[in-house]
N, C-alpha and C positions, 0 to 999 in steps of 0.2 A: 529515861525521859523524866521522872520524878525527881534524880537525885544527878543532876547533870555536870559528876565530877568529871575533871579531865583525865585522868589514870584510868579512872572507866568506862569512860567512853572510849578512852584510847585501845584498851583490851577489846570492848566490842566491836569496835570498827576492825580490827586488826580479826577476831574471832569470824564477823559478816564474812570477809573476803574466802579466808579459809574453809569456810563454810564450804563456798559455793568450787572452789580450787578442787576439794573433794571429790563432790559431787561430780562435779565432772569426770573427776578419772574414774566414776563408777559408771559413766554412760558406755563406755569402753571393755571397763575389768570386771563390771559385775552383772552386765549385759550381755554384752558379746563373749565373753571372759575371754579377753585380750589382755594379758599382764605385760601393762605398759611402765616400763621400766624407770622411763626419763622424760614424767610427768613436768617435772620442773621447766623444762625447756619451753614448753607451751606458758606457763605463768612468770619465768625469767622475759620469755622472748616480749609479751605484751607491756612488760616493764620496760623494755629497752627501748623498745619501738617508740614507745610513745617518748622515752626519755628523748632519745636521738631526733627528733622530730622537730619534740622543742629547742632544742641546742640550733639549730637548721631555721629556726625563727617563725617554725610554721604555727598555723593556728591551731588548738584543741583537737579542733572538728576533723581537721585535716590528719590528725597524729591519729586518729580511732579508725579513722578510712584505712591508714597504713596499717595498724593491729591486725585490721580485717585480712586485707593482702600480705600480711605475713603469716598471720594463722592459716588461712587457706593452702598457700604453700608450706609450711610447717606441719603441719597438720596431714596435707597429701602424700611428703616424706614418708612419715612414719606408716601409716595407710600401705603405703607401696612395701612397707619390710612389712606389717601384718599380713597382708595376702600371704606374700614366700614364705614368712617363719611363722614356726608356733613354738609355743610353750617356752621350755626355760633360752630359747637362742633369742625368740623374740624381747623376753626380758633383757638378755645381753648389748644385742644391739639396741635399743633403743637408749640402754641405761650407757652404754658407750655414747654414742652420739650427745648426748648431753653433760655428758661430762667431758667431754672435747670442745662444746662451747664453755661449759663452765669453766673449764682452765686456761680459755683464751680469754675468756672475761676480766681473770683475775691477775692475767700477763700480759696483758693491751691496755694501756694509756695513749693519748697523747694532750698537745698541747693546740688552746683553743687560740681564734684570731688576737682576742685581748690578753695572751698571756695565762691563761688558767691552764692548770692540769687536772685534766679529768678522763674519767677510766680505771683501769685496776683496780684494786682491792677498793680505792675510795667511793666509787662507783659514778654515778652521773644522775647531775643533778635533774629532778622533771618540776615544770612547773603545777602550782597549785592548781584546781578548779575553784574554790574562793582563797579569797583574802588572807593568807596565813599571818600568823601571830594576832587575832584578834579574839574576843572570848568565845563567839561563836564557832570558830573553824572546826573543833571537836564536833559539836554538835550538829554542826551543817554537814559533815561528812559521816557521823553517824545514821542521818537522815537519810543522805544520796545509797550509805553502803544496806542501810537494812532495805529499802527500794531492790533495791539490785537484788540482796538474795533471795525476796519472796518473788521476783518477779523470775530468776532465773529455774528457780525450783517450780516454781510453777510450770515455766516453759517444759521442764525437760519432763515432770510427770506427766503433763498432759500429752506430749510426743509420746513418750514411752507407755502410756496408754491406750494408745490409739492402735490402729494398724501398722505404723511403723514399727512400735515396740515389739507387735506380736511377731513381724518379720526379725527383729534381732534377737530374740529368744529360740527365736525356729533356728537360726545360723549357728550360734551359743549351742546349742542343744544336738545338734546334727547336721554337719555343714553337707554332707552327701546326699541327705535324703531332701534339705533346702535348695538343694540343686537339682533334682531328680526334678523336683517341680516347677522347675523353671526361674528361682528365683537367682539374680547375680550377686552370689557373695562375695566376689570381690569387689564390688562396686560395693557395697554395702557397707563390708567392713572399713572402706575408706571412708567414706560416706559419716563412719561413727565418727573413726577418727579427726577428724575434719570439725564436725561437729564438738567433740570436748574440746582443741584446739581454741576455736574461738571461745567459749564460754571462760575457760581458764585464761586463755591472754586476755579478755574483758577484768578477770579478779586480777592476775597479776598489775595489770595497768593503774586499777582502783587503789589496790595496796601502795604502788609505788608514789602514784599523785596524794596521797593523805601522808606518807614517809617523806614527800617532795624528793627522792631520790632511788634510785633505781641501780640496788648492790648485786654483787654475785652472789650472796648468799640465796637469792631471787632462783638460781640455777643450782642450786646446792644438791648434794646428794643427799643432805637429811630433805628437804623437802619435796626431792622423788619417794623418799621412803616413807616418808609420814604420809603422802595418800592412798601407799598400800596399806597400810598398817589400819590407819584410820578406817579407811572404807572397810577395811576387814572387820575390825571390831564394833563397826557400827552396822553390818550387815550388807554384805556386796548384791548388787542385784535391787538396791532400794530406795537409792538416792536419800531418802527422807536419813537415813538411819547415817550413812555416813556422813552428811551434814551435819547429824545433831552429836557425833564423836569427834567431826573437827573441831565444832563450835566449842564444843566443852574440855577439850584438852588445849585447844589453842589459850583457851583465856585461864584453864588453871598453870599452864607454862607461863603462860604473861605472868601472873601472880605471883607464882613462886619464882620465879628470875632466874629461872634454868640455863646452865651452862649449854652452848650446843653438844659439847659432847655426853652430858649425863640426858639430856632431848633424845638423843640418837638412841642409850644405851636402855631410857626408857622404853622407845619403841619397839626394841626389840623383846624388851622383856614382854611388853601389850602383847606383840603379836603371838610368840609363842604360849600364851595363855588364851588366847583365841581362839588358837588352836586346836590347842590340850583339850578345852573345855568349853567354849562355846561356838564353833567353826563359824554355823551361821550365824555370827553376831549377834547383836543386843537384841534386835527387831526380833531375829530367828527365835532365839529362846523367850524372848515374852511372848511370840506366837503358840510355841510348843507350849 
């Protein structure tokens, strides 16, 4: 806000989104500890949606209603393979299922009423929420995205807080003895699922409208894997902590103008040092 260049504001706003993309997949994988594999689909699909929406002439308002009714269903998908699967088959399929849309993403075109091709690798075009090309639109969308992450971090702590949280920890921790007592974890753990769905298609959506375009990259398999990675080394189970690892690699990757495949080969190097040496993340060992 001091120093209101556009390259960095561009990182920050690009960092806010991620942020909270995160976060999310921590309400899941570091709560329930559901390793959800094809996070991306959820922040691809709010990208699309809202893209497709406007292509279709609809209002704004209108394309966030559809986010919602596509996360919901999106979101209940995967919900429905968590009950059945655990552990590494859940990661499979989930990470299958989205990279079955990502490869139709990037092998689907067509051509619009006025002659335009849109689709595939080029991706589809979404309209701004303000005025693009003018000096404010950085700044304006800096505004809207830092809004958004303190409100949605707030949202999910304070849930995660309350007595909802303590029931997802109870499931996370012992889903037999969660049941002994009456609670429904199958309902529950859709119930998470469902929940990150929407918060991520809300960031994917944000990201796409400040890009004004909505790529497959949105569905990528580097960014199903950078919210494991991330949430890992920012400490799973803490929302605060993988946010503040998205935010701070997403904008030194801006920075440094990293190829995607040295991004990828980065993450993998993060995670197995996470690992090695600090499992529960950042948070984990400043606590210890």
């Amino acid at each position: 806000m001091v120093i209101p260049h556009q390259y960095l504001l561009t990182l920050l706003i690009l960092a806010n989104y991620q942020a909270v993309y995160v976060a999310s997949w921590d309400l899941v994988g570091g709560y329930t500890r559901q390793i959800n594999g094809g996070q991306a689909l959820f922040f691809g699909g709010g990208a699309y949606v809202l893209a497709l929406a406007g292509l279709y002439g609809l209002p704004p308002w209108i394309g966030y209603l559809a986010i919602l009714a596509a996360a919901l269903a999106i979101g209940s998908l995967f919900g429905f393979l968590g009950v059945r699967l655990t552990g590494p088959f859940l990661i499979i399929a989930t990470l299958a299922v989205a990279e079955i849309v990502h490869e139709l993403a990037l092998s689907r075109g067509f051509m619009t009423a006025r002659g335009y091709a849109v689709g595939g690798e080029s991706g589809f075009p979404v309209a701004p929420l303000f005025p693009a090309g003018t000096p404010a639109y950085a700044l304006n969308n800096f505004y809207l995205s830092t809004v958004f992450l303190v409100v949605s971090l707030a949202v999910l702590l304070l849930g995660l807080r309350s007595r909802h949280g303590l029931i997802l920890r109870a499931v996370a921790s012992d889903e037999m003895a969660a049941e002994a007592v009456g609670l429904d974890t199958a309902r529950i753990k859709q119930a998470s699922f469902v929940a990150s769905c929407v918060v991520s298609a809300l960031a994917g959506a944000g990201y796409a409208q400040f890009l004004n375009l909505a790529t497959p990259s949105a569905l990528s398999l580097e960014q199903s894997f950078s919210a494991i990675v991330l949430a890992t080394a920012g400490g799973r189970g803490t929302i605060i902590g993988p946010a503040m690892a998205a935010y701070v690699m997403t904008a030194v990757f801006g920075w440094l103008a990293l190829s995607p495949a040295v991004r990828l080969v980065t993450y993998c190097v993060l995670l197995l040092l996470a690992i090695r040496f600090y499992p529960q993340g950042l948070l984990g060992l400043r606590r210890r």
